[in-house]
C-alpha positions, 0 to 999 in steps of 0.5 A, a space after each residue: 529647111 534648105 539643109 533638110 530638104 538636100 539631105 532628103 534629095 542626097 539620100 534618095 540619090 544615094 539609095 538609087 545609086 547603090 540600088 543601080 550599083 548593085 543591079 550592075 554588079 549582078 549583071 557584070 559578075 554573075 557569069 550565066 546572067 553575062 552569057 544569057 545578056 550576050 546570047 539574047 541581045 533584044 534585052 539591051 535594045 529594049 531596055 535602051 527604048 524604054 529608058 529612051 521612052 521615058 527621058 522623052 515623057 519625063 522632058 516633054 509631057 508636064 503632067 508626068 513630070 509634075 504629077 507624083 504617081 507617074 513621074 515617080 514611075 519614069 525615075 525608078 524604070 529611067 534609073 533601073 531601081 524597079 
């Protein structure tokens, strides 16, 4: 059951890696996507005070960290795997 149950944790971890991967690979390599993150900054800031948002409900509201359908939603904007 326990070796199961980390194959499971290790695979998700993995799809969320390659997935955050990627998007980062698009946004570093592809040069108009690079200038138009440089030319408009706010994207940075807001995508900082949504990750930001969404370590404090993760951390401190128990019913988004225990419930599935918004603890589920915090991980995937938290990783960037929307």
């Amino acid at each position: 059951i326990r070796r199961g149950f980390l194959q499971k944790v290790y695979a998700i971890l993995m799809c969320q890696l390659v997935v955050t991967g990627a998007i980062m690979a698009v946004i570093m390599f592809v040069q108009p996507i690079k200038d138009w993150v440089f030319d408009n900054i706010w994207i940075v800031y807001v995508s900082m005070g949504v990750t930001f948002a969404c370590v404090i409900a993760l951390a401190c509201v128990p019913s988004v960290r225990r419930k599935s359908p918004g603890n589920i939603v915090c991980l995937a904007i938290f990783t960037g795997d929307m």
